[in-house]
Backbone as CSV, one residue per row, in Angstrom:
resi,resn,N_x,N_y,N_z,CA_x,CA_y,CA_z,C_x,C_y,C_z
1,UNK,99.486,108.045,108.231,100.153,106.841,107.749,99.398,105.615,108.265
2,UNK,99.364,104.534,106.952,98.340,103.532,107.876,99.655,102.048,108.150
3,UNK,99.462,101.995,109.418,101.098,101.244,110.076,100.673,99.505,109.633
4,UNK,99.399,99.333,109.295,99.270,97.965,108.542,99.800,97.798,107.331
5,UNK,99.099,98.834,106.506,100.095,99.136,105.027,101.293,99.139,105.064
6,UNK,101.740,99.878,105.687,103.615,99.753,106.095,104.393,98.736,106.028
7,UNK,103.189,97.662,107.251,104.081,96.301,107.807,103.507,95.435,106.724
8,UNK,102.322,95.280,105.915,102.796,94.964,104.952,103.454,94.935,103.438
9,UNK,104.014,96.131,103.675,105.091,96.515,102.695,106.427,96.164,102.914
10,UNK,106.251,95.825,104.265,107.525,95.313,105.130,107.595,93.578,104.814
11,UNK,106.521,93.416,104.794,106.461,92.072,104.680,106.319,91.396,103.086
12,UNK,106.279,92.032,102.121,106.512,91.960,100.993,107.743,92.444,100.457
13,UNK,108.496,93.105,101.015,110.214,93.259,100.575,110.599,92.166,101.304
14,UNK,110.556,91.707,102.418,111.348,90.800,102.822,110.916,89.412,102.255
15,UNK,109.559,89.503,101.281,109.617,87.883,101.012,110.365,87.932,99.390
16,UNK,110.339,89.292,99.071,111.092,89.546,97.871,112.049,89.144,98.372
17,UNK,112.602,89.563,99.498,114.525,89.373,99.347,114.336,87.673,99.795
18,UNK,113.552,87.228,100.818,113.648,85.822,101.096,113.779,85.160,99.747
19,UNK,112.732,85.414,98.771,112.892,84.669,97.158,114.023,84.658,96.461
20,UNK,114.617,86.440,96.296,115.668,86.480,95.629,116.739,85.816,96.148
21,UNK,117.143,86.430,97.319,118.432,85.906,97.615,118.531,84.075,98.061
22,UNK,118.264,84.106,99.030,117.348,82.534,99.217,116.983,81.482,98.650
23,UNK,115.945,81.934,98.327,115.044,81.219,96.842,115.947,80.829,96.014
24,UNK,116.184,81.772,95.504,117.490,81.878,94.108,117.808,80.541,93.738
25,UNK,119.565,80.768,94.653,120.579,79.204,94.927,119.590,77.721,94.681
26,UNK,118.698,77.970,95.319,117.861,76.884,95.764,117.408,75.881,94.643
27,UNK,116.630,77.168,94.257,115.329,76.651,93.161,116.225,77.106,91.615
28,UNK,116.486,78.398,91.271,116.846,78.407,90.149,118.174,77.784,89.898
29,UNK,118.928,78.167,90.545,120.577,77.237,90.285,120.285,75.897,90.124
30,UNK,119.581,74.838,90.659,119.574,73.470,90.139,118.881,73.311,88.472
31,UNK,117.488,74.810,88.937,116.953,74.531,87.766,117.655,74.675,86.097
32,UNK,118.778,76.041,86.437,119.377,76.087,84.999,120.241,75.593,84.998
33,UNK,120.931,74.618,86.027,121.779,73.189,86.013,121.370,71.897,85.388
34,UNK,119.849,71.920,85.108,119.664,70.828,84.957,119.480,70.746,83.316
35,UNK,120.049,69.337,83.371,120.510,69.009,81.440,118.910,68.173,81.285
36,UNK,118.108,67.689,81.859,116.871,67.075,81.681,115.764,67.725,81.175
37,UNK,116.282,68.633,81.449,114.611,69.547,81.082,115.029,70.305,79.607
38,UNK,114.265,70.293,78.716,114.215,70.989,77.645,114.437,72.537,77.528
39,UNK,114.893,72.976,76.916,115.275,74.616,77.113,113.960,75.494,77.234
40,UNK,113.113,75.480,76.756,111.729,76.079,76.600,111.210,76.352,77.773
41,UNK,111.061,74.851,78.604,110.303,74.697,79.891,111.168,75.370,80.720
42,UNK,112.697,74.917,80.651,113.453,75.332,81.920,113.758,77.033,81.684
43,UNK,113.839,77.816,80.499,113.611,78.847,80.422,112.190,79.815,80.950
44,UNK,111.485,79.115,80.602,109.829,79.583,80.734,109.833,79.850,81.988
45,UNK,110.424,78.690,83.079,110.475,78.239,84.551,111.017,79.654,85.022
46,UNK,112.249,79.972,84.427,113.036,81.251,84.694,112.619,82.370,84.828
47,UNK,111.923,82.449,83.641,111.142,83.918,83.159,109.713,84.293,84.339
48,UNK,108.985,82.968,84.743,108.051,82.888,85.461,108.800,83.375,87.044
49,UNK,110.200,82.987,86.981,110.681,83.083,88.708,110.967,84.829,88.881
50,UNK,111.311,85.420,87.380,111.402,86.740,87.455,110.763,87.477,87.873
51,UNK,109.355,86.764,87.324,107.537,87.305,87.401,107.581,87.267,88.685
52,UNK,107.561,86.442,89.583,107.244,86.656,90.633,108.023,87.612,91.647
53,UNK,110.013,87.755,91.092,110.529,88.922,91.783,109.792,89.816,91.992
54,UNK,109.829,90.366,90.574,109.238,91.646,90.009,107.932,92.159,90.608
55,UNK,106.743,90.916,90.506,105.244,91.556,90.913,105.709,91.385,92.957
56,UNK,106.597,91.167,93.502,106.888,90.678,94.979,107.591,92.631,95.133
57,UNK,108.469,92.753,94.701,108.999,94.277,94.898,107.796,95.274,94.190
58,UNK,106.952,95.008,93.293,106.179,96.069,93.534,105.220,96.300,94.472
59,UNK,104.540,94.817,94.644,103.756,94.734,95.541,104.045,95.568,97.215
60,UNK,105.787,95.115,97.027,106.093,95.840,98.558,105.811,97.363,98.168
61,UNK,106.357,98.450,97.052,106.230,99.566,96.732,104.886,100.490,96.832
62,UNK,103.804,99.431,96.059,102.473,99.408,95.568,101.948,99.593,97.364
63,UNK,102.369,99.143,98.649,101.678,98.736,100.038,102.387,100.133,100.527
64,UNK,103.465,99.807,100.248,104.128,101.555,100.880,103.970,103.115,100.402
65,UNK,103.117,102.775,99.137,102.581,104.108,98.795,101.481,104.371,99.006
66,UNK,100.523,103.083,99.442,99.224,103.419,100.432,99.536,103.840,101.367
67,UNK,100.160,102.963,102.204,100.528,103.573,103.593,100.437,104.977,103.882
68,UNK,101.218,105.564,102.749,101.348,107.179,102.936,100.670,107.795,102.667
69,UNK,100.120,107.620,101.461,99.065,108.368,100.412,97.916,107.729,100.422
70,UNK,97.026,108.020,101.395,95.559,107.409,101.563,95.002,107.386,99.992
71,UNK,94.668,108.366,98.987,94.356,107.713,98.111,95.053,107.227,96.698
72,UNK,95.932,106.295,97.443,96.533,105.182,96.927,95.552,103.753,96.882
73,UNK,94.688,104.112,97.711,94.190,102.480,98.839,93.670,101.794,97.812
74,UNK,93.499,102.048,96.496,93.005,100.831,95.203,94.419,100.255,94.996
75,UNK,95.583,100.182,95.198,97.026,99.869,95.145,97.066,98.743,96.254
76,UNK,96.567,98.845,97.217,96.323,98.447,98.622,95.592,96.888,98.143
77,UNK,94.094,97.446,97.536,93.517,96.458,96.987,94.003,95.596,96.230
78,UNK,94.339,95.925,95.165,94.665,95.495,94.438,95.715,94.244,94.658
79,UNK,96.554,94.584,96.162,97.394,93.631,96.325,96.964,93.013,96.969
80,UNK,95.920,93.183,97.865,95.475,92.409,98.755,94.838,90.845,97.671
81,UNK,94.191,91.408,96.849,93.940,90.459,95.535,94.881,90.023,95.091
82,UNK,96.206,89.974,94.648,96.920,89.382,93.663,97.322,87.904,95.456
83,UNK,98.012,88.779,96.668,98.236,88.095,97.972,97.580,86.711,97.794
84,UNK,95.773,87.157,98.171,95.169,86.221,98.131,95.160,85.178,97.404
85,UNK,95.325,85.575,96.313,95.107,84.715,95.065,95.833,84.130,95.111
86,UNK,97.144,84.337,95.209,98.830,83.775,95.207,98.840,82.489,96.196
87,UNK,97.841,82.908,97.492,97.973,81.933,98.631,96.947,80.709,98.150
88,UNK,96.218,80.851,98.224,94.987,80.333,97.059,95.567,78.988,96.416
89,UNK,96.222,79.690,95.604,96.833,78.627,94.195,98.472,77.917,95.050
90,UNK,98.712,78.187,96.162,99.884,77.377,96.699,99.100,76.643,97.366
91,UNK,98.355,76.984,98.221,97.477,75.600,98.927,96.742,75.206,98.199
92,UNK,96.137,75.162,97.109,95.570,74.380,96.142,96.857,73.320,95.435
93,UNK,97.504,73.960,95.250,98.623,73.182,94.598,99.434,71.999,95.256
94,UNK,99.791,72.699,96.633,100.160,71.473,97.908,99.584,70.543,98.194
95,UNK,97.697,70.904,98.115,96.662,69.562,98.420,96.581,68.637,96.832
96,UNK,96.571,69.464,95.915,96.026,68.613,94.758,97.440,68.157,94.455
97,UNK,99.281,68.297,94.440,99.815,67.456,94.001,100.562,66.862,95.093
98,UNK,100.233,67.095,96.337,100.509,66.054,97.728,101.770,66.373,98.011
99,UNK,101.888,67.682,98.028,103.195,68.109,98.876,103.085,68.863,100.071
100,UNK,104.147,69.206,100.790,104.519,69.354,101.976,104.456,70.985,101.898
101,UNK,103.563,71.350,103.306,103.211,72.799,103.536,104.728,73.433,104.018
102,UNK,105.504,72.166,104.283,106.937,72.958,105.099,107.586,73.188,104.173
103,UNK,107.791,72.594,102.959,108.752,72.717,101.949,108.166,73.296,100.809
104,UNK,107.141,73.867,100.879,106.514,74.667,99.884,106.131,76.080,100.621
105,UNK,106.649,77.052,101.580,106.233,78.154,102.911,105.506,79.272,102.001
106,UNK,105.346,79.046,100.494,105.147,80.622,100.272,103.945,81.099,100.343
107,UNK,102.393,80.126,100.901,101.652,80.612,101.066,101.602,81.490,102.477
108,UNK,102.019,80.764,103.361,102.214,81.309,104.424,103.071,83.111,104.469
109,UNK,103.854,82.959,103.496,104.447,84.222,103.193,102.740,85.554,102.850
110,UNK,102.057,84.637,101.829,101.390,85.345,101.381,100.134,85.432,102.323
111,UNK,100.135,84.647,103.035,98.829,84.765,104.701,99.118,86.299,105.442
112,UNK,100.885,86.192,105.509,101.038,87.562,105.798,100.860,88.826,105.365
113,UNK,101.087,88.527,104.397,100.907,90.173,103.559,99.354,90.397,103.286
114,UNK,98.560,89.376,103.125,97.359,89.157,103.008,96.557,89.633,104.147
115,UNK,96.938,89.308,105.227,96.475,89.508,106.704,96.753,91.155,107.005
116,UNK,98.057,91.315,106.847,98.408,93.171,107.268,97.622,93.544,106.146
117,UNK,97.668,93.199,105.007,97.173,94.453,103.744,95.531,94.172,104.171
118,UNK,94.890,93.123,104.311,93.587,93.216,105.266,93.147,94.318,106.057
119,UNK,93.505,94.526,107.184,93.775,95.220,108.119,93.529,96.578,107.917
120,UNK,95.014,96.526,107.066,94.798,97.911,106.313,94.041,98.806,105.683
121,UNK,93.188,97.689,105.141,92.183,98.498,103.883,90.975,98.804,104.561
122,UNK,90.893,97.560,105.766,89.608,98.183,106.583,89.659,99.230,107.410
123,UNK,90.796,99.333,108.022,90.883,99.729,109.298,90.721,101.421,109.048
């Protein structure tokens, strides 16, 4: 069993549940509250927040079946790539539209999973 893969499989369910449950109230409840935004966008917004449940719980699945099953480890990769990328485009996004690293945390979410699934693939 590789115990990096694990912890970050560990660390990708819990940013799933941090999003879902958490996240949720936060971000989507104002968003399909709000009468300003056109149905298209504020739907689209929705469908995109799903996307990210969805690819966040496999990703945890996708890390925990490396863990076990050494040749899984292109699963491993593979997330370690989508991680990166994910972190990538939040700190790109924070510097280029001048927001706040505290009120935007999800790269940091993705430093983690990025960092253990690292680990993992080398080690």
């Amino acid at each position: 069993m590789n115990s990096y893969l694990l912890a970050a499989s560990a660390a990708s369910f819990a940013t799933f549940v941090l999003h879902t449950w958490f996240g949720g109230p936060q971000i989507v409840g104002p968003l399909l509250k709000s009468r300003d935004i056109p149905s298209v966008p504020k739907y689209l917004n929705y469908y995109c927040w799903h996307l990210v449940t969805i690819t966040l719980f496999g990703m945890g699945g996708a890390l925990g079946w490396a863990a076990y099953y050494p040749d899984g480890i292109e699963l491993a990769w593979f997330t370690l790539f989508l991680a990166i990328s994910f972190m990538v485009w939040n700190v790109w996004l924070i510097v280029w539209k001048k927001q706040s690293f505290i009120t935007m945390p999800q790269w940091f979410l993705f430093l983690v999973i990025s960092a253990l699934t690292g680990l993992g693939v080398v080690g």
